[in-house]
N, C-alpha and C positions, 0 to 999 in steps of 0.2 A: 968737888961737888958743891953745889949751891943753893940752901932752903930762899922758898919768896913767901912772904906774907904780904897781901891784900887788905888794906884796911881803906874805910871811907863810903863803902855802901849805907842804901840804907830808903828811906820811903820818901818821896817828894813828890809836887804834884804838875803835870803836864806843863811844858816849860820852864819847868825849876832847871835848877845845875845842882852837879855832886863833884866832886875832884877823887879819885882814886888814887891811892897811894900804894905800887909794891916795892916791897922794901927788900934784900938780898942781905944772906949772911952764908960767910962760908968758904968765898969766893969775891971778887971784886966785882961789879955786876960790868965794869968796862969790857970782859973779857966776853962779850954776849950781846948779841940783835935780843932784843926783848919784845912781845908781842902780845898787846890784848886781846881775848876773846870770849866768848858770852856762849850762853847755853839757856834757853828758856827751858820751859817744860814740855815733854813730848818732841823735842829738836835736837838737832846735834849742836856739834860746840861749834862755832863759826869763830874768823878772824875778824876782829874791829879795828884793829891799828895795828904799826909796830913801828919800830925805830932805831935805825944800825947803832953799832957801837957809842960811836963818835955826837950821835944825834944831828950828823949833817944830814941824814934822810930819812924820809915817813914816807909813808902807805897808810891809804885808808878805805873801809868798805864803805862802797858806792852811797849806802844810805845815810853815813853817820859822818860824810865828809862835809864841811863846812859847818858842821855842830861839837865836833868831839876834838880834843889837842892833846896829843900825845907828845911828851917832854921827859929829858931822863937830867940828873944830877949827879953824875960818876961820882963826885968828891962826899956825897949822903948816900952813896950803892944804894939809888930810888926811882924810879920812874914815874910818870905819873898820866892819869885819864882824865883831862878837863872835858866833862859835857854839859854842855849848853842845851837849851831849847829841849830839854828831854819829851819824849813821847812814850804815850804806854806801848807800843811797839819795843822798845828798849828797855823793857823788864825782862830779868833775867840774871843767873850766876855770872859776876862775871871773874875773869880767870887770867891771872899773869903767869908767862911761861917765857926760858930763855932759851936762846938758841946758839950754839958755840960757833953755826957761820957768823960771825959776829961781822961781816960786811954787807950780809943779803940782811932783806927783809922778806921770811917766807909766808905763804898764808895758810901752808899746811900741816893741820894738827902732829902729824907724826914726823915733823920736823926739830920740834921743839925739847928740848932733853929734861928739862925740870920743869915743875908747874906749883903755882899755888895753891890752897885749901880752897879758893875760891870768896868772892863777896856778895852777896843779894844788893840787886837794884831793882827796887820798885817802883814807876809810877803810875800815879793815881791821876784818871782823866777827869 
């Protein structure tokens, strides 16, 4: 089994960056696709990123490609959300979750076996 913790949220304002950081304990996070996803209020939890084992591949949701970099460091069992250019569109919990196909990268919640407590991203327009 595998706990994640999400640290790195928090409030900034339209165009700002944040870096997300989930961190894995438990388990080596090599052994796991790892995948961000966010949940505003009133929505469900949607896919933002993800990234095979290896981190020779990413996915990204349409909107958040070319702003957001998803990066893992197997030897820190870390991952991580670089976003750029935030928009209040992109407030919301956001949620690290790992997946034992550890080759795919999937986009669907109930693919994923373990998840995080969750981080708030705010921003302000």
């Amino acid at each position: 089994q595998v706990q994640l913790v999400e640290t790195g949220g928090g409030l900034v304002q339209a165009g700002g960056s944040l870096r997300l950081s989930c961190e894995a304990s438990g388990r080596t996070l090599s052994r796991y696709a790892v995948g961000w996803f966010r949940q505003a209020p009133g929505k469900g939890r949607e896919f933002v990123a993800g990234i095979n084992w290896s981190g020779s591949n990413t996915d990204y949701k349409a909107s958040v490609k070319g702003r957001f970099t998803i990066s893992r460091a197997n030897a820190r069992n870390t991952v991580y959300l670089q976003m750029d250019s935030l928009k209040p569109e992109d407030t919301a919990v956001y949620y690290c979750a790992a997946d034992s196909t550890r080759w795919l990268i999937n986009q669907a919640v109930q693919e994923y076996d373990y998840w995080g407590q969750g981080t708030q991203v705010t921003v302000s327009s």
